[in-house]
Chimera marker file (.cmm) of the C-alpha trace (Angstrom):
<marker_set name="trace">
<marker id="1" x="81.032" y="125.000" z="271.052" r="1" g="1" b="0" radius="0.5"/>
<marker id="2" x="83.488" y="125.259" z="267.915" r="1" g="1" b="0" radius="0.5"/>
<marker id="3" x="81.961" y="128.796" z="265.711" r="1" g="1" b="0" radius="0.5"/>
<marker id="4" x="83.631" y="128.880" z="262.562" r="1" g="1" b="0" radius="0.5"/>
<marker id="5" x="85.692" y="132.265" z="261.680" r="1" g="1" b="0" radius="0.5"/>
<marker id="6" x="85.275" y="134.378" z="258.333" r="1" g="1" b="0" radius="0.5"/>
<marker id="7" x="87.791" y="131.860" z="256.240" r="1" g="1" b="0" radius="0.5"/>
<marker id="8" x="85.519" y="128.865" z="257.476" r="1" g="1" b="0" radius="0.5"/>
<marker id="9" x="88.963" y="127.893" z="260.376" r="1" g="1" b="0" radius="0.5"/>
<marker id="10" x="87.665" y="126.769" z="264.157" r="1" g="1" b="0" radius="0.5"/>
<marker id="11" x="88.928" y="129.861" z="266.312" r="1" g="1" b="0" radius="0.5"/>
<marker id="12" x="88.355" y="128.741" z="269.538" r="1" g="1" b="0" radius="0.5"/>
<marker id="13" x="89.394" y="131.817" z="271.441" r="1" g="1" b="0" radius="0.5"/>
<marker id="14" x="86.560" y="133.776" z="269.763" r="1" g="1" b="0" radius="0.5"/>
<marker id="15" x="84.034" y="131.243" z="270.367" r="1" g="1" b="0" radius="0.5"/>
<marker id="16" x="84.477" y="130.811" z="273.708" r="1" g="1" b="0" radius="0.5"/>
<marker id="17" x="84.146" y="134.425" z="274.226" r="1" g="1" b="0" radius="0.5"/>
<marker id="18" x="81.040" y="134.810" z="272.423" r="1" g="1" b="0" radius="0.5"/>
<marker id="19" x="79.453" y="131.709" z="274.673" r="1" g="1" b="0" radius="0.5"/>
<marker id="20" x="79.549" y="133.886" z="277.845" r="1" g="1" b="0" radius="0.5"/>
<marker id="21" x="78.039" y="136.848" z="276.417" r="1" g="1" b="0" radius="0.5"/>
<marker id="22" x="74.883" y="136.230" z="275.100" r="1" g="1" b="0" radius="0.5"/>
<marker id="23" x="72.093" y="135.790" z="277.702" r="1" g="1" b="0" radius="0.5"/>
<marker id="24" x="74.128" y="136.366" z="280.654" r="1" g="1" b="0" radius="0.5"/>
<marker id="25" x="76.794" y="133.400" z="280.209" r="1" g="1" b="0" radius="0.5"/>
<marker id="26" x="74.097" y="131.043" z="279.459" r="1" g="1" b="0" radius="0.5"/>
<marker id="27" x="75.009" y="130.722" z="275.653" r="1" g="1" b="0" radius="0.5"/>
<marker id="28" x="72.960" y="131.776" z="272.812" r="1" g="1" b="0" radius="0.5"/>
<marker id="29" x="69.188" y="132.562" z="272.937" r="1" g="1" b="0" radius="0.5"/>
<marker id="30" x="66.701" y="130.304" z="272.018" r="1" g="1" b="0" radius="0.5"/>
<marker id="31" x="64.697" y="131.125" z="269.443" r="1" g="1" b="0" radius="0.5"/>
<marker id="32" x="61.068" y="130.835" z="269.007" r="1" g="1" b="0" radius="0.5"/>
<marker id="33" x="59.250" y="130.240" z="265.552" r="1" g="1" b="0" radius="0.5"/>
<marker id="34" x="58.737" y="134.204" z="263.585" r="1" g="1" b="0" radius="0.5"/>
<marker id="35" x="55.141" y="135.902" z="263.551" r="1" g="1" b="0" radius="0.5"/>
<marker id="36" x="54.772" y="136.772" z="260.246" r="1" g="1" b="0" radius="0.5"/>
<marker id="37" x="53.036" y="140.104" z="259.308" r="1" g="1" b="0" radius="0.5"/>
<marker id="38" x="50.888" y="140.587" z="256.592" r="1" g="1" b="0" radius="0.5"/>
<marker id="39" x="52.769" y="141.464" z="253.048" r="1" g="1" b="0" radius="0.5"/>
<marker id="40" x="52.623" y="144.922" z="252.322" r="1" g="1" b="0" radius="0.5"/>
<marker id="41" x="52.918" y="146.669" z="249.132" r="1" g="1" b="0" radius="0.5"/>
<marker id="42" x="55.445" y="149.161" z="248.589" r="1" g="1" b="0" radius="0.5"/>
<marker id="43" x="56.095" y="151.265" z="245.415" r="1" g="1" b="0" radius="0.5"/>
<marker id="44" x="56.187" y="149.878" z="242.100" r="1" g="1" b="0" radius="0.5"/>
<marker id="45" x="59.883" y="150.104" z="240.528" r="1" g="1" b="0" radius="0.5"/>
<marker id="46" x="59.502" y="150.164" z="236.712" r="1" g="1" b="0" radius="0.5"/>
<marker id="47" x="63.081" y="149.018" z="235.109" r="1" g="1" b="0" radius="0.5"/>
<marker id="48" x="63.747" y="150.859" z="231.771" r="1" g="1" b="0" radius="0.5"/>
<marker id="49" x="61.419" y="149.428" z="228.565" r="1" g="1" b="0" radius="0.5"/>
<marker id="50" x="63.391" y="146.677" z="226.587" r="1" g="1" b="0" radius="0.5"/>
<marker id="51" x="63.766" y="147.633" z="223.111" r="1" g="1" b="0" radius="0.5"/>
<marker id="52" x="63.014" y="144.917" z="220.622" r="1" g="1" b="0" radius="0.5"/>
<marker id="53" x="63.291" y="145.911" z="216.721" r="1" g="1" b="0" radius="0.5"/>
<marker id="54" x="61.214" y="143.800" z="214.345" r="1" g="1" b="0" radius="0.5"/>
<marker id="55" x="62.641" y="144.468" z="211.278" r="1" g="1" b="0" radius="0.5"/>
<marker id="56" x="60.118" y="143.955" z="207.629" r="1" g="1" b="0" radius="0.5"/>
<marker id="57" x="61.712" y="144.256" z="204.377" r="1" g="1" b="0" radius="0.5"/>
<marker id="58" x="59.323" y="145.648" z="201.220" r="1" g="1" b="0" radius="0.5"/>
<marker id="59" x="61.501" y="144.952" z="197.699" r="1" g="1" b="0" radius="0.5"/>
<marker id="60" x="60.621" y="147.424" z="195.205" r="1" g="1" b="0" radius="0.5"/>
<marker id="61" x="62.269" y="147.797" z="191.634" r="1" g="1" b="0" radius="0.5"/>
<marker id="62" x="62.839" y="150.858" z="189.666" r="1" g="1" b="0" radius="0.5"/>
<marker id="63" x="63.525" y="150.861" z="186.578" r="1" g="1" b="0" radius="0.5"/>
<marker id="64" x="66.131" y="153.545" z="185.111" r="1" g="1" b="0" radius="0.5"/>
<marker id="65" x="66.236" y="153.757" z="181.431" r="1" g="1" b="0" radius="0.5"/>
<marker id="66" x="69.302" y="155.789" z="180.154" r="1" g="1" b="0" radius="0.5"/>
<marker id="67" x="68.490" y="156.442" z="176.143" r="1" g="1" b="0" radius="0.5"/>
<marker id="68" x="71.519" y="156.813" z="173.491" r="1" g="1" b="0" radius="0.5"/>
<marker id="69" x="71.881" y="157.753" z="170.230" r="1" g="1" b="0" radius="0.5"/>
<marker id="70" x="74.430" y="157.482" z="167.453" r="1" g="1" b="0" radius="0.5"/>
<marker id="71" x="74.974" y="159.383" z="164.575" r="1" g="1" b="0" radius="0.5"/>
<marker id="72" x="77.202" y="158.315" z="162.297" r="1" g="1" b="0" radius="0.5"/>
<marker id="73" x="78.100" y="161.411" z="159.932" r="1" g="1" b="0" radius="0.5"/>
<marker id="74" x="79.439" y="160.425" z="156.301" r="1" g="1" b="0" radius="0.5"/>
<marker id="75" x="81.925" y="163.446" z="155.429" r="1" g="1" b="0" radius="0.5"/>
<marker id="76" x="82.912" y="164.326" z="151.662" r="1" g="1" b="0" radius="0.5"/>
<marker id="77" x="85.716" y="165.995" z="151.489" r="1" g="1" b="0" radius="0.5"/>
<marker id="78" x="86.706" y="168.064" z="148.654" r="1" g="1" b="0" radius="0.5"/>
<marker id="79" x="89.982" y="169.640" z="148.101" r="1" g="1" b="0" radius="0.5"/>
<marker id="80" x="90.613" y="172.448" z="145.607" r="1" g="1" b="0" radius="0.5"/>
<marker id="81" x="93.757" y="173.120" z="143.895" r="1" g="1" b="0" radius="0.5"/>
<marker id="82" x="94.723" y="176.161" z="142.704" r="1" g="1" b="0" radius="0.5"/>
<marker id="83" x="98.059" y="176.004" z="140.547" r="1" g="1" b="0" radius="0.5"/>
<marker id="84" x="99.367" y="179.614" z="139.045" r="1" g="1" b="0" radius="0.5"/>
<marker id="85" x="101.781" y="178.705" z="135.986" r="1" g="1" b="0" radius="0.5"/>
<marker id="86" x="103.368" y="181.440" z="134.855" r="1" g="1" b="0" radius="0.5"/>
<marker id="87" x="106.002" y="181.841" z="132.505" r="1" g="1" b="0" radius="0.5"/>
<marker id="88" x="109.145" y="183.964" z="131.897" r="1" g="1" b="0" radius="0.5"/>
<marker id="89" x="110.844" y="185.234" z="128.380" r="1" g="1" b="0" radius="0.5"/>
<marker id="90" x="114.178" y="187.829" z="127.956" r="1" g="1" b="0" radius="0.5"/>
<marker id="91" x="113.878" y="190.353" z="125.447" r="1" g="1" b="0" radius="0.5"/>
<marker id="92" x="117.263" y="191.792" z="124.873" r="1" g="1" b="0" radius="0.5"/>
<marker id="93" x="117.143" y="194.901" z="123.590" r="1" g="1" b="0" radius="0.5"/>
<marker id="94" x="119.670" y="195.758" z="121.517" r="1" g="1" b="0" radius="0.5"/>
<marker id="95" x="120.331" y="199.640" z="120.283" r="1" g="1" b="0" radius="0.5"/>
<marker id="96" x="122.913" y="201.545" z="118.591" r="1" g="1" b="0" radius="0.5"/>
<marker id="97" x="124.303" y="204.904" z="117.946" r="1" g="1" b="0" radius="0.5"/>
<marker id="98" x="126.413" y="206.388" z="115.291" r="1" g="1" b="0" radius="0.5"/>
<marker id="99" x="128.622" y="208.620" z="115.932" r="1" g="1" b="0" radius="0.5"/>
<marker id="100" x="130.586" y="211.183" z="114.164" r="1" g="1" b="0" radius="0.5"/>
<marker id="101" x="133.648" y="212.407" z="115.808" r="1" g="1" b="0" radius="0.5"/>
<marker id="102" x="134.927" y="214.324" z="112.913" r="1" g="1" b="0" radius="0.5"/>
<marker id="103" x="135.057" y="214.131" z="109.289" r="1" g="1" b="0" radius="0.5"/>
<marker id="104" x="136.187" y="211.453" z="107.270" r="1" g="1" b="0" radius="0.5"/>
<marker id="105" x="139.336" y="212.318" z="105.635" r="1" g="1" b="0" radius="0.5"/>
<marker id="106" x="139.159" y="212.403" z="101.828" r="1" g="1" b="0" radius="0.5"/>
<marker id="107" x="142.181" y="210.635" z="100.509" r="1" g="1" b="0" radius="0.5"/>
<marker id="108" x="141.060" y="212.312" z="96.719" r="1" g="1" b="0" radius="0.5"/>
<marker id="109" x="140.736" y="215.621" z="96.761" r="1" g="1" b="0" radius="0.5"/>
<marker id="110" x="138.259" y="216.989" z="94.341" r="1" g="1" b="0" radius="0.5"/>
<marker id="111" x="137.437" y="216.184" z="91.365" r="1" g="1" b="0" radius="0.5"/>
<marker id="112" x="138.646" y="213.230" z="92.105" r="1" g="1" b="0" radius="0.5"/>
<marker id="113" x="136.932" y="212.531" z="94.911" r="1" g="1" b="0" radius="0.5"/>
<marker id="114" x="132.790" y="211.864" z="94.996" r="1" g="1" b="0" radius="0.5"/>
<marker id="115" x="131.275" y="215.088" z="94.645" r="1" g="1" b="0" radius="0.5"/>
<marker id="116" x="129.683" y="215.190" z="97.937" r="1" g="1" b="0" radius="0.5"/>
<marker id="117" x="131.547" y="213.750" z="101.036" r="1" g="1" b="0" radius="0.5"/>
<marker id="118" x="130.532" y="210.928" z="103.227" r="1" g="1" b="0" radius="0.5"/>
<marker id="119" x="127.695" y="211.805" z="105.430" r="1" g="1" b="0" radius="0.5"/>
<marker id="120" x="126.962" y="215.561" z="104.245" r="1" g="1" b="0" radius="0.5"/>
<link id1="1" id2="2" r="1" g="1" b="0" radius="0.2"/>
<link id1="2" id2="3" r="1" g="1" b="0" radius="0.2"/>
<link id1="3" id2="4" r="1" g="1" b="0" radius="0.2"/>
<link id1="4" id2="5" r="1" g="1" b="0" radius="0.2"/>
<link id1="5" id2="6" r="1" g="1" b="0" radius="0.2"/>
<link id1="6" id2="7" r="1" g="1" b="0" radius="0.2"/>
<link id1="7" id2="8" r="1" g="1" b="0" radius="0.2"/>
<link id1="8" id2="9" r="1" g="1" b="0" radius="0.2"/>
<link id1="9" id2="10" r="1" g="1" b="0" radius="0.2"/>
<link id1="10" id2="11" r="1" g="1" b="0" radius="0.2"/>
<link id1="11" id2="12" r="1" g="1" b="0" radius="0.2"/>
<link id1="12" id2="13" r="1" g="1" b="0" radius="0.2"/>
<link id1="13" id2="14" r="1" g="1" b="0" radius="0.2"/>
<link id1="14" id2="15" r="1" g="1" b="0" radius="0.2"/>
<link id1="15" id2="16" r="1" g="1" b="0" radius="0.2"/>
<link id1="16" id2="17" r="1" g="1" b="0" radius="0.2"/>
<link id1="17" id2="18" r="1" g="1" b="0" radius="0.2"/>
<link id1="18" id2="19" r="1" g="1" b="0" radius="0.2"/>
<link id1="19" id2="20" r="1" g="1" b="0" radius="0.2"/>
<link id1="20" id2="21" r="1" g="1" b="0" radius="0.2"/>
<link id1="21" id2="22" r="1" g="1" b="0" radius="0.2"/>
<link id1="22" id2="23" r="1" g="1" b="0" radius="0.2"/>
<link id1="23" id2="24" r="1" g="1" b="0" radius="0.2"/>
<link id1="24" id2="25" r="1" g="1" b="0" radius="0.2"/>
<link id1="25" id2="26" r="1" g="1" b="0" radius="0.2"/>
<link id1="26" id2="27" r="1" g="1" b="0" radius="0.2"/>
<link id1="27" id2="28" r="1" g="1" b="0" radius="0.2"/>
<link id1="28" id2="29" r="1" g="1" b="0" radius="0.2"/>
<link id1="29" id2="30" r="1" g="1" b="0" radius="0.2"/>
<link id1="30" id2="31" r="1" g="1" b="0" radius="0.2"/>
<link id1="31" id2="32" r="1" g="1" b="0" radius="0.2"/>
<link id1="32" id2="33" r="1" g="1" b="0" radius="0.2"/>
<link id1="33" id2="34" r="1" g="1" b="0" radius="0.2"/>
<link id1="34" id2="35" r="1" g="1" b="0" radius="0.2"/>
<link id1="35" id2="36" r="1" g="1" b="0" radius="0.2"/>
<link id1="36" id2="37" r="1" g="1" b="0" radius="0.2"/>
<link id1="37" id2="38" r="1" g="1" b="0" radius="0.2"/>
<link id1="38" id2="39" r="1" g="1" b="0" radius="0.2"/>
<link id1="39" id2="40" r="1" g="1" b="0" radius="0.2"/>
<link id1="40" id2="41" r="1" g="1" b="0" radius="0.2"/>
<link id1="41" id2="42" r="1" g="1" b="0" radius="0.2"/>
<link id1="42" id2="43" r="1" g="1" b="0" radius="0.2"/>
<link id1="43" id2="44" r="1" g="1" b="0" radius="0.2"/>
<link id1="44" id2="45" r="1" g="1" b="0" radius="0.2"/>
<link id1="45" id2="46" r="1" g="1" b="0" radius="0.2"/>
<link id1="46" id2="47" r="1" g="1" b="0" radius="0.2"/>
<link id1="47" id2="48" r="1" g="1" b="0" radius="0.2"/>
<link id1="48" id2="49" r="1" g="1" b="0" radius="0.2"/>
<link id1="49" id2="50" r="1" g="1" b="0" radius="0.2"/>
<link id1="50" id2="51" r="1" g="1" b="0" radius="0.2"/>
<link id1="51" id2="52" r="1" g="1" b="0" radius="0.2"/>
<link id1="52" id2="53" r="1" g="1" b="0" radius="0.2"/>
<link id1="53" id2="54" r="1" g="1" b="0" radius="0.2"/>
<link id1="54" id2="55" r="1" g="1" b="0" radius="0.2"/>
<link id1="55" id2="56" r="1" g="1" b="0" radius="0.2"/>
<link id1="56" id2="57" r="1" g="1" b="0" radius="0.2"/>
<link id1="57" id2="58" r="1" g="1" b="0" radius="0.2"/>
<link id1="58" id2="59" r="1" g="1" b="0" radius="0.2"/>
<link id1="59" id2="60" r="1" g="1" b="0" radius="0.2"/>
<link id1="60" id2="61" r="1" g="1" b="0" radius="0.2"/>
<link id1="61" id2="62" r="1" g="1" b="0" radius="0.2"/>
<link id1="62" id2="63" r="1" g="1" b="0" radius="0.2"/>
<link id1="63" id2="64" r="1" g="1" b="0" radius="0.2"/>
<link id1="64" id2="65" r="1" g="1" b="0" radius="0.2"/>
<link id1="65" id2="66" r="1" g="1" b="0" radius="0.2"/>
<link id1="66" id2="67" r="1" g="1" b="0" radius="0.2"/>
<link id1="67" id2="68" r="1" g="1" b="0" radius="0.2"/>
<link id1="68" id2="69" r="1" g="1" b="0" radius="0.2"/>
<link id1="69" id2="70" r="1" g="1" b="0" radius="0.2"/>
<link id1="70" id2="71" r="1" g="1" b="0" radius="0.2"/>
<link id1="71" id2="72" r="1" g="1" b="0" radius="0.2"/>
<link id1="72" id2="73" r="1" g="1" b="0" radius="0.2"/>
<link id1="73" id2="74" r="1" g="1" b="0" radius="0.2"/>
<link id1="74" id2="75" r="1" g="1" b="0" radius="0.2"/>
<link id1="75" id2="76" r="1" g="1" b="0" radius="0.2"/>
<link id1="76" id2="77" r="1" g="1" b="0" radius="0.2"/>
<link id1="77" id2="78" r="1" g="1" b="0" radius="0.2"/>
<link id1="78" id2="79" r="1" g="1" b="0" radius="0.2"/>
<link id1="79" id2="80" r="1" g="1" b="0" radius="0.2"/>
<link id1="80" id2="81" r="1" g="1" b="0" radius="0.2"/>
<link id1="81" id2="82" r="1" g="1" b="0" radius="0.2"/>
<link id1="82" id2="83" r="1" g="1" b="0" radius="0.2"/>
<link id1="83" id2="84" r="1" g="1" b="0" radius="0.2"/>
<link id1="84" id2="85" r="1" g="1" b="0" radius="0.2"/>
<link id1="85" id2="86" r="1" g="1" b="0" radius="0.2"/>
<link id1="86" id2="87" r="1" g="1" b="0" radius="0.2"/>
<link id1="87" id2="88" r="1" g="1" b="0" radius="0.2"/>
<link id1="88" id2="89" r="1" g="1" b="0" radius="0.2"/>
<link id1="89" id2="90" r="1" g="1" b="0" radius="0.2"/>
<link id1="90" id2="91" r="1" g="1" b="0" radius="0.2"/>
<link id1="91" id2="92" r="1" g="1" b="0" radius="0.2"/>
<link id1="92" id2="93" r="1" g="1" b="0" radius="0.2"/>
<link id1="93" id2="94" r="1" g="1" b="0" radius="0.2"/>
<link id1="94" id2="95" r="1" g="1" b="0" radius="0.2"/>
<link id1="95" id2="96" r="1" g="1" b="0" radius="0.2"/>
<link id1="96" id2="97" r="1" g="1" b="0" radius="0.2"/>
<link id1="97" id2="98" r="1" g="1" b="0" radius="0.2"/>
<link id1="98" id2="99" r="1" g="1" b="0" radius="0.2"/>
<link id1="99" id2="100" r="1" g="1" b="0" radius="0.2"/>
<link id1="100" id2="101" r="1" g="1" b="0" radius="0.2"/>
<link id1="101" id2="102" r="1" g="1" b="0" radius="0.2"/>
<link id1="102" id2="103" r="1" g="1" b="0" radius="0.2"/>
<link id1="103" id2="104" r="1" g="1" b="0" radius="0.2"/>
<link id1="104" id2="105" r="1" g="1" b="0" radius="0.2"/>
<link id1="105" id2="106" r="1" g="1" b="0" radius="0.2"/>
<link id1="106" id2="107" r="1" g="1" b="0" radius="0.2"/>
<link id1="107" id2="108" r="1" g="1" b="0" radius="0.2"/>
<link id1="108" id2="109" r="1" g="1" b="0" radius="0.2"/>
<link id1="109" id2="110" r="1" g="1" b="0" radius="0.2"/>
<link id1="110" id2="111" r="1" g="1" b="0" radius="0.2"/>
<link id1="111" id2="112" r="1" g="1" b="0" radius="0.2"/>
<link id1="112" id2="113" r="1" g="1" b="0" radius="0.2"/>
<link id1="113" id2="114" r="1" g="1" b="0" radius="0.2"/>
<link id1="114" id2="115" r="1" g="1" b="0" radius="0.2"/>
<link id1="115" id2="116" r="1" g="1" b="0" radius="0.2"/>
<link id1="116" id2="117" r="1" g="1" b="0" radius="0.2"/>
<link id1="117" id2="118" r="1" g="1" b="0" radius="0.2"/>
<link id1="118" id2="119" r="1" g="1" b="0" radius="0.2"/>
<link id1="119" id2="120" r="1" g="1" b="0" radius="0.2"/>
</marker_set>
């Protein structure tokens, strides 16, 4: 009898020494058909709950109003000008002064002379 090893090779010396062992050298037992028990029921084992996602989409639209205004401001300008003329004039002021350092020397003496002397 040829038993096949782990890798599925004949290995004869291992057969052979399995043939004498089993029911006292007489090779293996025979075997006569199983008595079947009734099934029993053990414990329920519950696995962890699938998850499933059903996803439903709502589309709602806001609307966002965002007002302006312009105003447009017309400016008048109005620019004052101030001018200061002035004008300029030169007085020159002219004086004199007479004078007298002595008496006049009479080249006539009198009676010749005017009666009264220059200036007296």
């Amino acid at each position: 009898m040829n038993y096949k090893h782990w890798n599925n090779q004949p290995n004869q010396q291992v057969a052979g020494a399995w043939d004498n062992q089993w029911n006292n050298g007489q090779g293996f037992p025979k075997h006569c058909a199983p008595q079947v028990s009734p099934t029993q029921q053990g414990p329920s084992q519950v696995s962890p709950t699938q998850q499933y996602v059903n996803t439903n989409v709502s589309n709602t639209e806001i609307n966002h109003v965002h007002p302006s205004h312009t105003t447009n401001v017309n400016k008048h300008m109005t620019t004052h000008k101030h001018y200061f003329p002035h004008t300029e004039s030169v007085v020159n002021d002219i004086q004199e002064q007479h004078i007298m350092c002595g008496k006049p020397h009479n080249p006539c003496p009198p009676p010749c002379g005017p009666k009264k002397p220059f200036g007296w």
